[in-house]
C-alpha positions in Angstrom: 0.0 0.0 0.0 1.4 3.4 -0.8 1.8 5.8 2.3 1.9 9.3 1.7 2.8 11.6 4.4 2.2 15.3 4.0 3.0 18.6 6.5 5.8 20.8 7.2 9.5 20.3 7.0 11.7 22.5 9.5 14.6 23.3 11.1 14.4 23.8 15.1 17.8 26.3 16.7 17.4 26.0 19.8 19.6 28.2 22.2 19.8 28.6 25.8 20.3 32.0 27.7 22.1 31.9 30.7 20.1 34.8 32.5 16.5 35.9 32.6 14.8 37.0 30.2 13.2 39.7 32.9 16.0 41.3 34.0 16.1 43.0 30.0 12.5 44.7 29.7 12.6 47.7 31.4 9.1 49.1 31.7 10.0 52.5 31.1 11.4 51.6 27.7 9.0 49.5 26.5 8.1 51.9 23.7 11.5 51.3 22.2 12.2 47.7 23.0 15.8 46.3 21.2 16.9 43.8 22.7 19.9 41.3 22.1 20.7 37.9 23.9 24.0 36.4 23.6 23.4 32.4 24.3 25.8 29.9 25.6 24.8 27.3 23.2 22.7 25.9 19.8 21.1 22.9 18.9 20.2 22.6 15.4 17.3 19.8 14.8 15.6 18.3 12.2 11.9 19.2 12.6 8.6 19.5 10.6 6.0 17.2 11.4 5.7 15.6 7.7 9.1 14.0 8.4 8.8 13.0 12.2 5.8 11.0 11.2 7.6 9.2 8.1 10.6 8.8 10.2 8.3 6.5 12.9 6.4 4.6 10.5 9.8 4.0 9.0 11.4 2.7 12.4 8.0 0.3 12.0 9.0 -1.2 8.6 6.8 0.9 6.0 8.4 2.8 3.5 6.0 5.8 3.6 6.4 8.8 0.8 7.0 12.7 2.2 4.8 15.2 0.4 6.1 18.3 1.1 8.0 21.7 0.3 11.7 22.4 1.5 14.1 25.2 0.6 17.4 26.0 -1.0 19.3 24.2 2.2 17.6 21.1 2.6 20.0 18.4 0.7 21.5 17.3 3.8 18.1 16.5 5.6 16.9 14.6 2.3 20.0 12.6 2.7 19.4 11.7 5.9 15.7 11.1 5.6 16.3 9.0 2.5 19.4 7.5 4.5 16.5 5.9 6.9 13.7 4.8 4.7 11.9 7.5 3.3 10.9 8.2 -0.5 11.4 12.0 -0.5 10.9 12.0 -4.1 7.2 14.4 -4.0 9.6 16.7 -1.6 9.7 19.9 -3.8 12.9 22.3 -3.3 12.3 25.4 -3.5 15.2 27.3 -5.2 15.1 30.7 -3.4 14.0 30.4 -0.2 15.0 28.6 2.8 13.3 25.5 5.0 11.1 26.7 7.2 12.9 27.5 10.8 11.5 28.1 14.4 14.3 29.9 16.5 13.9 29.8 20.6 15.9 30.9 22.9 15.1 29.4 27.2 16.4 31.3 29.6 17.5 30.0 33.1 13.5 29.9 34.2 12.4 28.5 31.3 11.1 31.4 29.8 11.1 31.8 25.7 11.2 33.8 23.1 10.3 32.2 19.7 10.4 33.2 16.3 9.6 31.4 13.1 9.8 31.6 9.3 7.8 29.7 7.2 10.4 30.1 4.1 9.5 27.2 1.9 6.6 25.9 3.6 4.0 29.2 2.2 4.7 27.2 -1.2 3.0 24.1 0.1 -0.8 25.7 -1.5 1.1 24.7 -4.8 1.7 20.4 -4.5 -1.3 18.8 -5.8 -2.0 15.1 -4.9 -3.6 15.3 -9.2 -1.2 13.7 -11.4 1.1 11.2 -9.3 2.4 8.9 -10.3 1.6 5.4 -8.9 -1.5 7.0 -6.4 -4.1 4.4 -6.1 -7.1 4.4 -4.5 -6.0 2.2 -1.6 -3.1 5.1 -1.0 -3.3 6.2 2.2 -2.4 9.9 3.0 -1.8 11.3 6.5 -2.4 15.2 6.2 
């Protein structure tokens, strides 16, 4: 049975701040907040929900199919994904964008401050399930 798996693809940077957050907003200033954070360390992660769901049903055996849009610095991951099991072939790289990214910083109380950027993901509206190759009616598709 084919098993399509569709959703975002990201990158998590995860940092930690070794102070609080708190200490930095100064109620009289808060017209004119600019604030910057140096952090005592990074994690980059593969992310996205798309691929954490292929990556556990291929752990389980299947060989399930990612559906999804990625940018410019994305070969890596496909390797990787590919690497353990899963078809990115109906993975569409976007040439001038980035993967999408979520960006949080913790300080020491647990406290964040997130951004993220949805780079290649806003082109997901485009990938149409019309027109594959090999889709049958007993596909199954986890949106």
């Amino acid at each position: 049975m084919q098993l399509i798996v569709t959703g975002s693809i990201a990158f998590d940077y995860l940092m930690s701040f070794p102070g609080k957050f708190t200490e930095h907003f100064l109620p009289e200033h808060m017209n004119r907040v600019s604030l910057s954070f140096l952090v005592d360390s990074m994690d980059k992660r593969r992310g996205g929900c798309a691929p954490n769901i292929a990556y556990t049903l291929a752990l389980l055996g299947e060989r399930p199919v990612l559906m999804a849009t990625a940018g410019q610095d994305f070969d890596d991951y496909r390797r990787w994904l590919d690497e353990a099991g899963i078809d990115t072939s109906l993975v569409t790289q976007v040439g001038d964008k980035f993967t999408a990214s979520f960006f949080c910083s913790t300080d020491q109380h647990n406290k964040q401050i997130a951004s993220f950027y949805t780079g290649a993901m806003a082109n997901a509206a485009e990938l149409s399930f019309r027109g594959l190759p090999g889709m049958t009616p007993e596909a199954l598709v986890i949106i």
